[in-house]
Biopython code that builds the backbone (N, CA, C, O; Angstrom):
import numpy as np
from Bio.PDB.StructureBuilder import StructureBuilder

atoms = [
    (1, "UNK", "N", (69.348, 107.258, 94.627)),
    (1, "UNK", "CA", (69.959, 106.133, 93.962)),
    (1, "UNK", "C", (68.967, 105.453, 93.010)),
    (1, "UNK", "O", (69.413, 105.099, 91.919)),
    (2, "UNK", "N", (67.537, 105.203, 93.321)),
    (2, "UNK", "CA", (66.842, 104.536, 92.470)),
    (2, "UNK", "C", (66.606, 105.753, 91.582)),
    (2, "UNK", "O", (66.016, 105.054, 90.759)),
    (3, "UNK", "N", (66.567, 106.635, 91.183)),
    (3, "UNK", "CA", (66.437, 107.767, 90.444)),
    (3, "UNK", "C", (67.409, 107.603, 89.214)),
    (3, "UNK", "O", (67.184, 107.771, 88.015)),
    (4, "UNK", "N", (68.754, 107.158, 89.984)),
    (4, "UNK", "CA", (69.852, 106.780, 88.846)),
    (4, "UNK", "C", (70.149, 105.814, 88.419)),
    (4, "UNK", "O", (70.962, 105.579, 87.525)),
    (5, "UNK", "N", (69.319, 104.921, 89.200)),
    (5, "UNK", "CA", (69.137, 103.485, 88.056)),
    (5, "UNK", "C", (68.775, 103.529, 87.287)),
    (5, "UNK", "O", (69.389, 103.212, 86.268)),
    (6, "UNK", "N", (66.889, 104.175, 87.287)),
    (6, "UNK", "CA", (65.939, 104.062, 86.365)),
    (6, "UNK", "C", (66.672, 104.779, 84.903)),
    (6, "UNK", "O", (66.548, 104.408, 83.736)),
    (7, "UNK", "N", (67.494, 105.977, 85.488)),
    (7, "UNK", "CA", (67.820, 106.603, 84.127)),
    (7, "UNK", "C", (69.281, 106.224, 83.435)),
    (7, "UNK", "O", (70.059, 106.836, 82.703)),
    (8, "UNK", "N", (69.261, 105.075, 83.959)),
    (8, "UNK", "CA", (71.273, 104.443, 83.974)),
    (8, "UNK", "C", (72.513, 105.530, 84.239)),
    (8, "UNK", "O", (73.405, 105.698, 83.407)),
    (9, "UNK", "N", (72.459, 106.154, 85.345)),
    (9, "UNK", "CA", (73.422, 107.257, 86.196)),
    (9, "UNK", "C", (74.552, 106.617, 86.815)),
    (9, "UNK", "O", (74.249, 105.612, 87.458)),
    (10, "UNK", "N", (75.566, 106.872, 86.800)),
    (10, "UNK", "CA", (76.417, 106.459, 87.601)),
    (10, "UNK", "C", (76.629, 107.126, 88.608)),
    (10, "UNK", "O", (76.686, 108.269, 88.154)),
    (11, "UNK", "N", (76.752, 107.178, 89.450)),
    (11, "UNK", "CA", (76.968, 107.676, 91.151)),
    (11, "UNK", "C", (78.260, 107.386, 91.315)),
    (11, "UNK", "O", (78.879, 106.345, 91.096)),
    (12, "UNK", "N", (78.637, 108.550, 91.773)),
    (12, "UNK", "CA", (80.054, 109.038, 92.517)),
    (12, "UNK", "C", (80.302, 110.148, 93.322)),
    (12, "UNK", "O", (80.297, 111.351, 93.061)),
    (13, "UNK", "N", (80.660, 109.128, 95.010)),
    (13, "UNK", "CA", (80.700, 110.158, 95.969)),
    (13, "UNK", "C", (82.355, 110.175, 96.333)),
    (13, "UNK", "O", (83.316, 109.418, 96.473)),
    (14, "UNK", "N", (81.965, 111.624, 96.383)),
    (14, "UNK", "CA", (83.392, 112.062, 96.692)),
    (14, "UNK", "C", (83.717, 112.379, 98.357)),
    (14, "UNK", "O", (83.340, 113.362, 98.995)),
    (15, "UNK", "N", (84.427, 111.378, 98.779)),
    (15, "UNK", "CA", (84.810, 111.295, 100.122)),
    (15, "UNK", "C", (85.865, 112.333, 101.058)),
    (15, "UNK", "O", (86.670, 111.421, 101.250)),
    (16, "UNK", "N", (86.343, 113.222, 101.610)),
    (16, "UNK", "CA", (84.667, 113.510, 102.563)),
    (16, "UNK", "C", (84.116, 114.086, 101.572)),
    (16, "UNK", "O", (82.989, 113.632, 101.371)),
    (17, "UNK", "N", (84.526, 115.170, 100.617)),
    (17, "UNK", "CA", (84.070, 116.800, 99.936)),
    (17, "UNK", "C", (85.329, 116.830, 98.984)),
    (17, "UNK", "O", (86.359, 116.159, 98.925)),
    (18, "UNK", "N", (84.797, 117.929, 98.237)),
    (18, "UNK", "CA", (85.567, 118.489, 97.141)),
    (18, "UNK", "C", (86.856, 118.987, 98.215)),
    (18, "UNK", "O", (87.910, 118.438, 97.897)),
    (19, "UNK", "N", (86.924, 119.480, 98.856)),
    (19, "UNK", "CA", (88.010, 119.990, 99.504)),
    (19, "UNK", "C", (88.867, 119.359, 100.117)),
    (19, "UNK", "O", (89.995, 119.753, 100.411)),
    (20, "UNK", "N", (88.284, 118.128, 100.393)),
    (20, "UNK", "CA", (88.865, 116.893, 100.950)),
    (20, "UNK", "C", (89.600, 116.217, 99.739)),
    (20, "UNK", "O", (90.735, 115.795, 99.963)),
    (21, "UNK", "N", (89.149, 116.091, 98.654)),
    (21, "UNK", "CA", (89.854, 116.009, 97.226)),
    (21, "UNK", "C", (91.166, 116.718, 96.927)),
    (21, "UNK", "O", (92.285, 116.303, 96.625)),
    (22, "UNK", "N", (90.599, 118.049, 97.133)),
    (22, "UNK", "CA", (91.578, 118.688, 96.267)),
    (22, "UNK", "C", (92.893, 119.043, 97.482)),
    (22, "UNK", "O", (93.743, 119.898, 97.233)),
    (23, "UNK", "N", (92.890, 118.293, 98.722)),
    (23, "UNK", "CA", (93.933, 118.011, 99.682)),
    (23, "UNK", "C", (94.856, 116.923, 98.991)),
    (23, "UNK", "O", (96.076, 116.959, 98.829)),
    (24, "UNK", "N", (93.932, 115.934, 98.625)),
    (24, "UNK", "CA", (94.798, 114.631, 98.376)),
    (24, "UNK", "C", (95.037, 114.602, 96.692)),
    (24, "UNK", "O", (95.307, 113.552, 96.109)),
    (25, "UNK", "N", (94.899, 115.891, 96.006)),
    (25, "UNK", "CA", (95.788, 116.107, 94.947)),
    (25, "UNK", "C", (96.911, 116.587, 94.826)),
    (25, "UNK", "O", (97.574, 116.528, 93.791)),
    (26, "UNK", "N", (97.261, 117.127, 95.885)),
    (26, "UNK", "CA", (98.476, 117.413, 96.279)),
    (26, "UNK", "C", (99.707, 116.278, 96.358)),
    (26, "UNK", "O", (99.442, 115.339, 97.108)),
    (27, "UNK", "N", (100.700, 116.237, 95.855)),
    (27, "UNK", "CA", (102.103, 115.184, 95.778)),
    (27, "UNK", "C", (102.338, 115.159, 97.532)),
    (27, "UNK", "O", (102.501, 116.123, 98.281)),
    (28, "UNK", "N", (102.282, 113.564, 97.891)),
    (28, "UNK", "CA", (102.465, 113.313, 98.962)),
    (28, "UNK", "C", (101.124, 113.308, 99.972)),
    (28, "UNK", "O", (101.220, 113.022, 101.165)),
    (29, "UNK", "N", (99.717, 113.707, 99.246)),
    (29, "UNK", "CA", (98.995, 113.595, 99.987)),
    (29, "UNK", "C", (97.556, 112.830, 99.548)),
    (29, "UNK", "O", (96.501, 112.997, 100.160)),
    (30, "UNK", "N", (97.743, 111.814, 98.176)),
    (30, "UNK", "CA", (97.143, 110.832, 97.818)),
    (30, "UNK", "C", (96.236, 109.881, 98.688)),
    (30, "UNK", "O", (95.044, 109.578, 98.644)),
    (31, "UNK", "N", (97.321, 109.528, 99.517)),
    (31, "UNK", "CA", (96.950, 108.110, 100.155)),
    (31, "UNK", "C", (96.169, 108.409, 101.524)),
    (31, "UNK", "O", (95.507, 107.640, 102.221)),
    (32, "UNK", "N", (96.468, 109.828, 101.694)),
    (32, "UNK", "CA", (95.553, 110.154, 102.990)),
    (32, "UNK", "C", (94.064, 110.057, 103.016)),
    (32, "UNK", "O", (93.389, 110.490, 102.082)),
    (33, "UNK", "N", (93.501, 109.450, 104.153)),
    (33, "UNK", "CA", (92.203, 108.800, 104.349)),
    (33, "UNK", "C", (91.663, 109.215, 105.493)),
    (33, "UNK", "O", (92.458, 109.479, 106.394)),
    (34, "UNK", "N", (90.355, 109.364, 105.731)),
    (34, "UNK", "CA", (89.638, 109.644, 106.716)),
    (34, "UNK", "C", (89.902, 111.404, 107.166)),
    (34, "UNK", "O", (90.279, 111.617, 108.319)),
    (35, "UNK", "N", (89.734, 112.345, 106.424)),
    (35, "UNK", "CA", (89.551, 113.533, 106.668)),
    (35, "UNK", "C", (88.237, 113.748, 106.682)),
    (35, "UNK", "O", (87.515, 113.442, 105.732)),
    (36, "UNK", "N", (87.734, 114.399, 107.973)),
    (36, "UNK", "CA", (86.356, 114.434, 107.986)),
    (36, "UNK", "C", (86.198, 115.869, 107.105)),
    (36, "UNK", "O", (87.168, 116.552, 106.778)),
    (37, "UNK", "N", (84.989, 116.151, 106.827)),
    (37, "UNK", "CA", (84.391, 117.136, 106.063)),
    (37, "UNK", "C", (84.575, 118.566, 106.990)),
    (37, "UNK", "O", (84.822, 119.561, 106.309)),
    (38, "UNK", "N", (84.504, 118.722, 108.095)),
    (38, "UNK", "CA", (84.967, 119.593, 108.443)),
    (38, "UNK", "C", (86.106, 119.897, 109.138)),
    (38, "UNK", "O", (85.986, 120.480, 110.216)),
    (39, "UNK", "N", (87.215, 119.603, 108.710)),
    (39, "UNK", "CA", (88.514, 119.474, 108.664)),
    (39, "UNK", "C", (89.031, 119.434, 107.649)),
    (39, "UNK", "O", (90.211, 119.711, 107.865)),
    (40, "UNK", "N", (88.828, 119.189, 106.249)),
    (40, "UNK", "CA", (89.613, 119.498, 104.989)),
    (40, "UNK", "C", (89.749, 120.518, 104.393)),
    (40, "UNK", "O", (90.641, 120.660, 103.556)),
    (41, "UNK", "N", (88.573, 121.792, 104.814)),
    (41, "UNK", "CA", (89.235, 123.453, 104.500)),
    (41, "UNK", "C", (90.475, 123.544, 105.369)),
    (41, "UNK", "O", (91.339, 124.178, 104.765)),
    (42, "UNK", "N", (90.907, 123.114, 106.653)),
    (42, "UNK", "CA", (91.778, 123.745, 107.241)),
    (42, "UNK", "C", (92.890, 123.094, 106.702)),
    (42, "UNK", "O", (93.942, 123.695, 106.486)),
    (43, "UNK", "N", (92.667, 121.431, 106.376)),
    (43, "UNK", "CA", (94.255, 120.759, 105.987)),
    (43, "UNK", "C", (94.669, 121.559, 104.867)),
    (43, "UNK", "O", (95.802, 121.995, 104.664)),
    (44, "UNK", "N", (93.332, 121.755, 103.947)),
    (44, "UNK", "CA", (93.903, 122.179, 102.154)),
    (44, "UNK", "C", (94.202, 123.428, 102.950)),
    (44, "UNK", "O", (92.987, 123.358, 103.139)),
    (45, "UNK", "N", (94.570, 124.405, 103.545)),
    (45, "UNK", "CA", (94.313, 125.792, 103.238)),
    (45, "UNK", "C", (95.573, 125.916, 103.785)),
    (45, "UNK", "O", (96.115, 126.998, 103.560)),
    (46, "UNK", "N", (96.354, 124.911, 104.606)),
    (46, "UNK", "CA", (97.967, 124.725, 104.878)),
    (46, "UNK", "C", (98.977, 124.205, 103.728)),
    (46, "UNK", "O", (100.189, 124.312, 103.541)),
    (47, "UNK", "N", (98.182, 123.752, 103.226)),
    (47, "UNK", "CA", (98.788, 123.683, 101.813)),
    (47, "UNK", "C", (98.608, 124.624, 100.369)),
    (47, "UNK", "O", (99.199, 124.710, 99.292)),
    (48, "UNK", "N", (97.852, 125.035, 100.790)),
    (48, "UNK", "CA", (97.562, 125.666, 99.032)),
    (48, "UNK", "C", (96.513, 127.220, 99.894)),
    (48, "UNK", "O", (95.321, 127.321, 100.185)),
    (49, "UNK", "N", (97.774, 128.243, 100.055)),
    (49, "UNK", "CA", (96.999, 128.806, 101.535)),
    (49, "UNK", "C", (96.106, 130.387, 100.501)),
    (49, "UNK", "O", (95.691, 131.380, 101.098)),
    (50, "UNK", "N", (96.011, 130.216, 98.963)),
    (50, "UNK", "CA", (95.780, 131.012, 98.511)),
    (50, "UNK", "C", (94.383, 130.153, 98.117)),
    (50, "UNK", "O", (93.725, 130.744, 97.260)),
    (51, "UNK", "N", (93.879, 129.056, 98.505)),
    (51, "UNK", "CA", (92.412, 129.238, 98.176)),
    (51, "UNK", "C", (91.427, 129.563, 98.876)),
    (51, "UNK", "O", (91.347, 129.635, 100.102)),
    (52, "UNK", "N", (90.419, 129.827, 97.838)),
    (52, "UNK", "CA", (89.412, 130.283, 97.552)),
    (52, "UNK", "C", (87.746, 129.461, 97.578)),
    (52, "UNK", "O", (87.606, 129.121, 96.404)),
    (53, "UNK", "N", (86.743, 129.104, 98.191)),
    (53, "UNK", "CA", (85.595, 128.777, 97.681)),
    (53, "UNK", "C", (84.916, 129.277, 97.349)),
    (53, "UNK", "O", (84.261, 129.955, 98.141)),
    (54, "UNK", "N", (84.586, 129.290, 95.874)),
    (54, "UNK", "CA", (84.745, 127.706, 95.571)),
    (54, "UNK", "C", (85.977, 128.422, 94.737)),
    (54, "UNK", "O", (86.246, 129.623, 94.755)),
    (55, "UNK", "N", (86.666, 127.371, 93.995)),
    (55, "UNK", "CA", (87.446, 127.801, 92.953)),
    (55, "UNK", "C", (87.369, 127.579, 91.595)),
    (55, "UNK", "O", (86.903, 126.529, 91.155)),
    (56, "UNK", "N", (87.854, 128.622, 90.760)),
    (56, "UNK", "CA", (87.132, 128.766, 89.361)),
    (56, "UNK", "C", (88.166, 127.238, 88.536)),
    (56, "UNK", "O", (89.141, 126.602, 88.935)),
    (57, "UNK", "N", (87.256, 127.159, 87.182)),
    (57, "UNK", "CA", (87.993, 126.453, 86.347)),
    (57, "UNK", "C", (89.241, 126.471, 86.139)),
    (57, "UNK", "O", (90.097, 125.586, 86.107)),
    (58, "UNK", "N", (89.263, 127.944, 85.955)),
    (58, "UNK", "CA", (90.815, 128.586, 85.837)),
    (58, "UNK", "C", (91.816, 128.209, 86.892)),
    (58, "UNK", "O", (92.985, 128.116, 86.515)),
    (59, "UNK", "N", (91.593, 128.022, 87.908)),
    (59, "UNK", "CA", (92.158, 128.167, 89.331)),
    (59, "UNK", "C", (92.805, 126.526, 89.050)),
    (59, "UNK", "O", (93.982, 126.217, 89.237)),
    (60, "UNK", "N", (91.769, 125.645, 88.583)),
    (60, "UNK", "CA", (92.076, 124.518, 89.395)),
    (60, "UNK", "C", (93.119, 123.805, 87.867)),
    (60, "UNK", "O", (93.883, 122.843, 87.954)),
    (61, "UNK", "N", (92.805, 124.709, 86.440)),
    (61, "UNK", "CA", (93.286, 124.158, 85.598)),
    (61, "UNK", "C", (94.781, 124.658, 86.247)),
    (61, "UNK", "O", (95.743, 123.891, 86.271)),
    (62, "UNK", "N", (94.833, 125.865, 86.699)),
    (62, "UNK", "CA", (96.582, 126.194, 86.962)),
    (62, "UNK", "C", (97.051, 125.461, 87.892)),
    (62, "UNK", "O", (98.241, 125.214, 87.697)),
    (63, "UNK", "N", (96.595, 124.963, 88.906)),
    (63, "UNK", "CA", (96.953, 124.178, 89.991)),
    (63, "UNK", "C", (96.792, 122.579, 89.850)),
    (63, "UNK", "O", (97.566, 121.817, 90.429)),
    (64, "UNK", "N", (96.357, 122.394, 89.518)),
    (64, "UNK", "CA", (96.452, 120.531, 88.587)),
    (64, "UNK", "C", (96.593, 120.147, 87.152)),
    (64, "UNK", "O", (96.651, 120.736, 86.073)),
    (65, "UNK", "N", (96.620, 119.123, 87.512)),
    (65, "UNK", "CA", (96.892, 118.692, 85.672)),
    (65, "UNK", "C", (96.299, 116.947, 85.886)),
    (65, "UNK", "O", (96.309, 116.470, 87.021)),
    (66, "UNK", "N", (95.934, 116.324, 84.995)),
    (66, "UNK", "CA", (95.917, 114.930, 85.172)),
    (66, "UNK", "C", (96.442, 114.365, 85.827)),
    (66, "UNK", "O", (95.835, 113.778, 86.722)),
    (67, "UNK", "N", (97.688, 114.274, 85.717)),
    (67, "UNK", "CA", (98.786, 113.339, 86.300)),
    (67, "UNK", "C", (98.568, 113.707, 87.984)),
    (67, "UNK", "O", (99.145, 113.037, 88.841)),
    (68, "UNK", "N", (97.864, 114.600, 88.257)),
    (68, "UNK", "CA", (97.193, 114.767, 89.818)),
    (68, "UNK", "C", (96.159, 113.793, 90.049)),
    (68, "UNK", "O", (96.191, 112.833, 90.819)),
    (69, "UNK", "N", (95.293, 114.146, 89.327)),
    (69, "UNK", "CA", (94.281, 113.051, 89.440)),
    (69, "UNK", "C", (94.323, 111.606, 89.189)),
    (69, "UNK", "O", (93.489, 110.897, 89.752)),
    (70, "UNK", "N", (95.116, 111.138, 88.483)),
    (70, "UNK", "CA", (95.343, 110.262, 88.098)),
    (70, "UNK", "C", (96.350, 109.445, 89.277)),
    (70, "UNK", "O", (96.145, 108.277, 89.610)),
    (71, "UNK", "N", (97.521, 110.341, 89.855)),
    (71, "UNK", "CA", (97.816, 109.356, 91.024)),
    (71, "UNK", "C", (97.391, 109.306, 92.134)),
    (71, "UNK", "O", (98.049, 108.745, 93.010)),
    (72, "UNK", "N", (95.920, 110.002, 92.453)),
    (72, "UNK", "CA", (95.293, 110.344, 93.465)),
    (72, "UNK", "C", (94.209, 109.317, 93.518)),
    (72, "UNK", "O", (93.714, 108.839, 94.538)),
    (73, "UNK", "N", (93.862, 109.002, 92.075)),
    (73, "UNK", "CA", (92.816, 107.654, 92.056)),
    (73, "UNK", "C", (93.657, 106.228, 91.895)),
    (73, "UNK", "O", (93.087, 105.357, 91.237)),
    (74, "UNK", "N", (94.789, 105.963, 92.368)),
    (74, "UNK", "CA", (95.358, 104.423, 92.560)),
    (74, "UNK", "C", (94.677, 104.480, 93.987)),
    (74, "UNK", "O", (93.979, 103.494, 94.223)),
    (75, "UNK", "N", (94.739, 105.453, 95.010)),
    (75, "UNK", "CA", (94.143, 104.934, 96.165)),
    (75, "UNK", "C", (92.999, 105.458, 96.530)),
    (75, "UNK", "O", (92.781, 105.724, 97.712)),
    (76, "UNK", "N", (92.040, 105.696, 95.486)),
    (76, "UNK", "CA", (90.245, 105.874, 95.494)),
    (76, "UNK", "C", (89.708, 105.302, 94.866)),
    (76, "UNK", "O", (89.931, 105.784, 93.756)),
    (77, "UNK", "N", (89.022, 104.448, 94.754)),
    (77, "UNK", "CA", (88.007, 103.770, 94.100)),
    (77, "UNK", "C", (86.970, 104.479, 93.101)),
    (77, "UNK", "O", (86.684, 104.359, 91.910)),
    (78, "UNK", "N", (86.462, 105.441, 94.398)),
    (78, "UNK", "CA", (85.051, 106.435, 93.986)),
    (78, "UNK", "C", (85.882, 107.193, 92.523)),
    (78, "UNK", "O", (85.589, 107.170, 91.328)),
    (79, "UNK", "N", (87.043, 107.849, 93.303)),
    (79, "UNK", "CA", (87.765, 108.636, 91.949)),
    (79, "UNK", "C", (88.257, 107.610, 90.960)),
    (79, "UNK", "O", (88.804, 108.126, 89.985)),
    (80, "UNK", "N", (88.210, 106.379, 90.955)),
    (80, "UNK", "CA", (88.883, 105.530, 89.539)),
    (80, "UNK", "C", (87.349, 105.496, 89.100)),
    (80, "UNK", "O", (87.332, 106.047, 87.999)),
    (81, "UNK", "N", (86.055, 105.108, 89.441)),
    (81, "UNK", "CA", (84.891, 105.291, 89.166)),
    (81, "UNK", "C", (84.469, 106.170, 88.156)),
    (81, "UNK", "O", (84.123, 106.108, 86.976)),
    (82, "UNK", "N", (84.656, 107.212, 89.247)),
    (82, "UNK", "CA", (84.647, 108.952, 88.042)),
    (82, "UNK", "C", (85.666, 108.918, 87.103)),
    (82, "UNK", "O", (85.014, 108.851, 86.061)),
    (83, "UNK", "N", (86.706, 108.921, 86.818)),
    (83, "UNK", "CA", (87.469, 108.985, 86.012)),
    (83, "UNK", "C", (87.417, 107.732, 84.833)),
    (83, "UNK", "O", (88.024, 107.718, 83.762)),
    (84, "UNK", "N", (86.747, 106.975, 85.231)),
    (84, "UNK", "CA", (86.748, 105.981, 84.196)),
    (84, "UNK", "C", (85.320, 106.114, 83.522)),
    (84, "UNK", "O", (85.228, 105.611, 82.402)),
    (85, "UNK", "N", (84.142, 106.750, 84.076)),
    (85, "UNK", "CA", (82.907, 107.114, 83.445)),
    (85, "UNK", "C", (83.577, 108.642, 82.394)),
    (85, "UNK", "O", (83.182, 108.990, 81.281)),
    (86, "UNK", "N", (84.634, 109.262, 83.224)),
    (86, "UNK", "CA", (84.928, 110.305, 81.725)),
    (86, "UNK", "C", (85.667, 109.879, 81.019)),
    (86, "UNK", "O", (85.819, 110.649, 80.070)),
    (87, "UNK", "N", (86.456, 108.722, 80.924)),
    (87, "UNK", "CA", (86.703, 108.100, 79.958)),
    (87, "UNK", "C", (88.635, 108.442, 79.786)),
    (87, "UNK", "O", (89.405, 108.329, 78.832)),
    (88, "UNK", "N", (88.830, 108.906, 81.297)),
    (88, "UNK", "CA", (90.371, 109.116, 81.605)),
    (88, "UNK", "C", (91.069, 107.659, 82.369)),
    (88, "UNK", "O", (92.294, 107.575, 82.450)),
    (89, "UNK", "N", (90.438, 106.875, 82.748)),
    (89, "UNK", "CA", (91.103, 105.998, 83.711)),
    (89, "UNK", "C", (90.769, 104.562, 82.732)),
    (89, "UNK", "O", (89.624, 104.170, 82.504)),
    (90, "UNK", "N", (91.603, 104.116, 82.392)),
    (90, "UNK", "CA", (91.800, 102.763, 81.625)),
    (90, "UNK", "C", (91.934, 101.618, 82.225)),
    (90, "UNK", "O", (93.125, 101.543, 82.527)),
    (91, "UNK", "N", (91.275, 100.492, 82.640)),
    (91, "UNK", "CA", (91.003, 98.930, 83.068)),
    (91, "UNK", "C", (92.656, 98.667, 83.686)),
    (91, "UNK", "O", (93.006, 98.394, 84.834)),
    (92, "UNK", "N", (93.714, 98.923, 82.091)),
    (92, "UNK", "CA", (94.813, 98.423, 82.770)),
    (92, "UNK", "C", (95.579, 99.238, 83.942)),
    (92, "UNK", "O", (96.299, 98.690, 84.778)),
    (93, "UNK", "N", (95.336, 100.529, 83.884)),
    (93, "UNK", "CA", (95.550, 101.407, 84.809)),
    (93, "UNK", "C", (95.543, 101.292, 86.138)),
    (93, "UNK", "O", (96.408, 101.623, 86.948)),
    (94, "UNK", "N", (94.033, 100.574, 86.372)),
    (94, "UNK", "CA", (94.068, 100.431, 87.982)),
    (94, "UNK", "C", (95.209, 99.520, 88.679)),
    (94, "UNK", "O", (96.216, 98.916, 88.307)),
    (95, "UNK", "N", (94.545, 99.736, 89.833)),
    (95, "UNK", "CA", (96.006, 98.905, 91.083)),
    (95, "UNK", "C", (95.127, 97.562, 90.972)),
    (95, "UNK", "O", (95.483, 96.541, 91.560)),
]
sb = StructureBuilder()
sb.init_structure("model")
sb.init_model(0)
sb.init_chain("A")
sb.init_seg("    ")
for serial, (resi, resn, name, xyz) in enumerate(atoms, 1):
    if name == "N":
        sb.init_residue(resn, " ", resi, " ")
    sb.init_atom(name, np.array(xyz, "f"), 0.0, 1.0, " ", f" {name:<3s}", serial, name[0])
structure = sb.get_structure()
């Protein structure tokens, strides 16, 4: 953290894991909270039972689109964070 001060970094942790993410990009599974890190390969892999780690660009461009991410960060902070340092998530946007 002091590493990314000194060089003005923004920090963003993604809660639990990427896999834990790409569970709650799924429609209907946004608002879900507290998946521990080793438990979100098994939730995502009941849902989306053709992935892969890791998964390519390609993979994740066919399987999401914004409008995933975007209603997945009304109930993440960390992800309105990230998304607003790339310059996708707009002030009036948030909840």
């Amino acid at each position: 953290m002091a590493v990314a001060r000194e060089n003005d970094l923004e920090v963003v942790f993604l809660s639990p894991n990427l896999e834990g993410l790409l569970f709650r990009l799924h429609r209907g599974k946004e608002k879900t909270r507290g998946i521990q890190a080793s438990e979100a390969r098994t939730k995502l892999l009941k849902i989306w039972p053709s992935y892969k780690k890791p998964p390519t660009a390609d993979q994740l461009a066919q399987k999401f689109k914004l409008d995933h991410l975007l209603r997945a960060a009304k109930h993440d902070d960390q992800l309105r964070n990230l998304l607003a340092c790339l310059g996708l998530w707009e002030p009036k946007s948030s909840v």
